[in-house]
N, C-alpha and C positions, 0 to 999 in steps of 0.2 A: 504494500500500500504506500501511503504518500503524504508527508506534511507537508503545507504551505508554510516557510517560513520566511521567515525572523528578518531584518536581525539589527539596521547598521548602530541603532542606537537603545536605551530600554524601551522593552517591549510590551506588551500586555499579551498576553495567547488567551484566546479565547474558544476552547471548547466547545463539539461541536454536537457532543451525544450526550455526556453525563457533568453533571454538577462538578464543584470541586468539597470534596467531605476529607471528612479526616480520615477518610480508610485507605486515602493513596499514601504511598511510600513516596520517601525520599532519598535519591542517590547523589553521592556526592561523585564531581568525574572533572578534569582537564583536558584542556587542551590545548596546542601553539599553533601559529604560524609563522614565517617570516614577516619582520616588517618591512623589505622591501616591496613585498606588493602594495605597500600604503596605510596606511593606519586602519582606515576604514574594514579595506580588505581582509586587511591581517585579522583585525576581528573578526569578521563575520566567519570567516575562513576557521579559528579558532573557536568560536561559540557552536561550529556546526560537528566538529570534530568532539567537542565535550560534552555535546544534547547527546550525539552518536553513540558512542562510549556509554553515558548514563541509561539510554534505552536500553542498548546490551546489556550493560548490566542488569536490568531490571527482568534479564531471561527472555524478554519477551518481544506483534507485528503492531505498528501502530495508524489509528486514525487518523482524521483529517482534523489538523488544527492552523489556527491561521494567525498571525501576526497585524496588531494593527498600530501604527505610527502616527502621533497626533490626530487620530480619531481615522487616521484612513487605512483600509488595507494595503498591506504591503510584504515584499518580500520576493524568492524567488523558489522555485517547484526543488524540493529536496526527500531525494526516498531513502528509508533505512528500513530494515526488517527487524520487528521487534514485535512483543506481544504484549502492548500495556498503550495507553494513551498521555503522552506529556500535556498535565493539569499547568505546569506552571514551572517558573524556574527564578533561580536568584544569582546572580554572579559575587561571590564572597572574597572575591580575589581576583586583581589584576597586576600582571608586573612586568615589565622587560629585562629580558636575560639576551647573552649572546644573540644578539641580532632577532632575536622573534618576541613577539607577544603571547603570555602566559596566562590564562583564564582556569579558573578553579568556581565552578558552577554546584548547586546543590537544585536538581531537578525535582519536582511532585511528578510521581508517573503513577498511577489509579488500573492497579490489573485488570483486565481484560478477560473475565471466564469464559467465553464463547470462544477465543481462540486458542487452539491446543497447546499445548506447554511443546519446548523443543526437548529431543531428545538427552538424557544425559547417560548414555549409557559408557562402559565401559571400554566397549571393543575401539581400538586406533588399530584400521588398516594399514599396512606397508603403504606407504607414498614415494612413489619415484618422480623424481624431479630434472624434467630433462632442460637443457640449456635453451634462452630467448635469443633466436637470432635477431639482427634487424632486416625487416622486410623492404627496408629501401635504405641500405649502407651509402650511397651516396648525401642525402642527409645527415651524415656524421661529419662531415668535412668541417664543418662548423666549429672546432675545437677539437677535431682529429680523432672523436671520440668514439672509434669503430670497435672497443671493446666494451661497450655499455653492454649490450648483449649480455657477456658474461658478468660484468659486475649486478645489474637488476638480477641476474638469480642466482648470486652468491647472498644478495641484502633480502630478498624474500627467503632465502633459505635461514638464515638467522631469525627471522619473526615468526616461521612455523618450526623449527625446531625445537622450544620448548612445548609446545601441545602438541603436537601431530606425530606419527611413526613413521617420521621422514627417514629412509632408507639407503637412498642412493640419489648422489645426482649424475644424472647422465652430463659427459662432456660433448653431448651431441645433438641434434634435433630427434624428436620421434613424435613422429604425427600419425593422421589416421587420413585415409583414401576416403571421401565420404560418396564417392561415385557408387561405392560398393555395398550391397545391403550388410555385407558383414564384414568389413572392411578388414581388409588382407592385412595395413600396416597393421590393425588391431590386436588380430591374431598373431601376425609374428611379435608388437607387445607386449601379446599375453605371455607368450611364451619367454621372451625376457625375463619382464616380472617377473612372471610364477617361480618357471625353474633356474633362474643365474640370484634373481634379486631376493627371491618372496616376498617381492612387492605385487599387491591387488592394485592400487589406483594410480596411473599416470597425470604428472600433471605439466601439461606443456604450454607454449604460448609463443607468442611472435611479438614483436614490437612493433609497430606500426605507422608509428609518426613520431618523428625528434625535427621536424621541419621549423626551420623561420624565416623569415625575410632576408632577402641580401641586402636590404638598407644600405643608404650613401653612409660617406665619414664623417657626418655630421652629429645623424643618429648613433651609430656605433660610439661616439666620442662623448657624447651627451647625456645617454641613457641606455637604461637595462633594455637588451631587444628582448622581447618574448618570444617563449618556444614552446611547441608543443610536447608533451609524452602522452602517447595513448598508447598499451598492451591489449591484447587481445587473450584469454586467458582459457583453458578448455581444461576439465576436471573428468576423466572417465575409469571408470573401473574395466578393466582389463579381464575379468571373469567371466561377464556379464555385455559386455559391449555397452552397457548405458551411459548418457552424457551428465553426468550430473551439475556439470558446474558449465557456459561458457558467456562470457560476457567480458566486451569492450570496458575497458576503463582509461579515462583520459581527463587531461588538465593541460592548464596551461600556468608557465611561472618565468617571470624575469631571468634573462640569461647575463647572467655579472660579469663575463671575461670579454676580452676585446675580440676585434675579428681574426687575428689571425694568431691567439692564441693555442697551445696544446695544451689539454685540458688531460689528466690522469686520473680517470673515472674510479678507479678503487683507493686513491687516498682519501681520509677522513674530510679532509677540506670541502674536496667535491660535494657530499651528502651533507657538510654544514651552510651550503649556498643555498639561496631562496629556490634556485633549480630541482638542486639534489634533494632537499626538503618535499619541496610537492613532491618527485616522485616515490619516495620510502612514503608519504604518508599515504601514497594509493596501493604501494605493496603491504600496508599493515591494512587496508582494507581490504586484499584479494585475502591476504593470511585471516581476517578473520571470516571470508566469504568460501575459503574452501573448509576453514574447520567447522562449519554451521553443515556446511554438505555433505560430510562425511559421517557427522554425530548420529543419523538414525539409522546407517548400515546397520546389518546383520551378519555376524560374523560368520565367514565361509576358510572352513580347512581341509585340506587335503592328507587323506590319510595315507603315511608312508610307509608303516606296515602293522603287522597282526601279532602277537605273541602271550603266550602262557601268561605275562602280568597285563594284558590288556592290547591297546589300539594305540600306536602315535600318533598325532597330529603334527601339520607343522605351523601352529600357530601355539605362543607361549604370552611371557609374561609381559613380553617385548610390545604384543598386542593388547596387551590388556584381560587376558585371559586368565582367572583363577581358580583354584581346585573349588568346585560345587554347582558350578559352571555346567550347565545341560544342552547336550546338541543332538540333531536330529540324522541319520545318514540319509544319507543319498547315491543311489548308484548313477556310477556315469562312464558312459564306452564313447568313445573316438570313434564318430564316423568316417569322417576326413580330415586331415589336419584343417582346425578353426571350428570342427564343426561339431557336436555331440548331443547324443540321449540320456537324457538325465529322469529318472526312476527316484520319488521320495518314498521313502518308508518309515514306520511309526515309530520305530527300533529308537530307543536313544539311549545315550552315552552320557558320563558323568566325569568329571575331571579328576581324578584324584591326585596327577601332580603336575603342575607349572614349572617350566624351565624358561629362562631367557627365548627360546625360539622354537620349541616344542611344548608339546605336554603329551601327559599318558592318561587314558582313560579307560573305562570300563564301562560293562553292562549296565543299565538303568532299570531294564526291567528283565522279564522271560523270555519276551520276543528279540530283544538284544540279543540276549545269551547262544540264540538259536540263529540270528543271521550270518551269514556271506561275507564274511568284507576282504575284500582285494585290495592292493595300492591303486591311485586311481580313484578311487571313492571318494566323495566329499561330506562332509559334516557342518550343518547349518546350526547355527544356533536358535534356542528356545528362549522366547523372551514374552 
């Protein structure tokens, strides 16, 4: 859904479904931006980043609420996913640090029971992370900056590393054919994944625009030229062929270096410019836009083999899997390479020990005790 916001100066939000009572919560959240975009900017820039933040926190998708400035509507179309509706907000804190604007907000957000809670479950898929090429490297000429590529996914590999089962990053592109009902790169992903990586989900992307004006020597000499960053991001599970995640993301931010400077994308410098800035802060929104899309999977293992103390799996603690843990099997035969029949059965399995990257389980019930199982076979989880 969609709020009409905010923002350039105090606001009033006005509600568009329910009253404001005292049964809404309050979240306290920050946020910066550079202040070379301009004071104005920088705030608003910053208020939207710490409404954001506060709805996250608050677990939850939000209604329409609208912003009004000396008695008039205003503001501009800004969507977040959340489940709660922002009643109201107070900024408790402003300050300028290192070149940006600092906002420290204490939001009213009033839950929302009609919409369902997000998932919080255990299971972290394997995530493989392959490298962002740029899709028009003559655009880098600008500052030389033809290894941006690798730097945006070494910096979004930093902000999903602490929650996600980021596994591998690929040094290379891996995309998918979408000409193909089952798309061949897919399959041969999967097969990556599965058997080199034990990574389920792929997450790749492109870069798409770092373009700006060639501007006279005036401009260059005068003023920040603006430039764009847009990625293009694509989220899919490698088991299943499903796309779970794909969506453009793009801004626009002052570019500080002269025209015929060499810019070196991986020193800290870089990512403390108004540039580098907008772009990390749209990579902490893809990091929190793929961990939303992976949180209600249902954990899928492959069983590697059979023996006297039980079943291996090769999914452990690494995924989030622990002894008590109850999964369903599944037969499944190879019809052609990519392609297969998958058979569920009632039979289920119980964990009784977690390792880093296996576990071992056993019968759950009778019908367990009594079925087939082959390497090959897969195990779903019961939730």
């Amino acid at each position: 859904m969609s709020i009409k916001a905010l923002l350039p100066s105090l606001l009033l939000l006005v509600p568009l479904t329910l009253p404001l009572t005292a049964n809404a919560d309050w979240y306290q959240a920050e946020g910066s931006a550079p202040l070379s975009l301009g004071a104005e900017s920088a705030r608003q820039q910053a208020l939207e980043q710490a409404l954001t933040d506060a709805l996250l926190q608050a677990g939850a998708s939000i209604t329409t609420v609208q912003s009004v400035t000396n008695g008039a509507l205003s503001g501009q179309q800004l969507d977040v996913a959340a489940q709660g509706e922002l009643m109201d907000y107070v900024v408790v804190k402003e300050r300028r640090a290192q070149g940006r604007l600092w906002l420290t907000l204490r939001a009213d957000i009033w839950p929302n029971a009609e919409v369902q809670p997000q998932c919080v479950g255990r299971y972290r898929p394997g995530i493989t992370l392959s490298r962002f090429p740029l899709q028009h490297p003559e655009q880098a000429r600008f500052g030389q900056i033809y290894e941006l590529g690798t730097a945006v996914t070494a910096k979004l590999a930093q902000h999903l590393a602490p929650t996600v089962n980021l596994m591998t990053q690929l040094p290379y592109q891996l995309n998918t054919d979408r000409q193909l009902p089952r798309s061949q790169g897919l399959r041969q992903g999967a097969d990556v994944l599965a058997s080199q990586q034990q990574s389920r989900l792929l997450l790749s992307g492109v870069i798409n625009d770092i373009s700006m004006e060639e501007g006279n020597w005036a401009k260059w000499r005068f003023s920040d030229m603006p430039r764009q960053f847009s990625i293009l991001i694509t989220l899919e599970d490698s088991f299943t062929g499903e796309q779970l995640l794909q969506q453009r993301y793009q801004a626009q931010a002052p570019w500080a270096y002269s025209k015929h400077a060499r810019v070196n994308v991986q020193e800290h410098s870089f990512w403390q410019s108004g540039y580098g800035q907008s772009a990390d802060q749209l990579l902490q929104r893809i990091a929190r836009d793929v961990i939303n899309a992976q949180s209600c999977m249902k954990a899928i293992g492959h069983i590697l083999q059979q023996s006297e103390e039980g079943i291996l799996m090769d999914l452990g603690r690494q995924a989030g899997i622990q002894p008590g843990d109850r999964f369903t099997l599944v037969h499944r035969r190879q019809l052609q390479p990519g392609y297969y029949s998958e058979t569920s059965s009632k039979a289920q399995f119980v964990v009784q020990q977690s390792h880093t990257d296996y576990s071992l389980l056993t019968p759950a019930d009778s019908q367990a005790r009594q079925v087939r199982v082959t390497p090959g076979d897969m195990l779903t989880s019961v939730q």
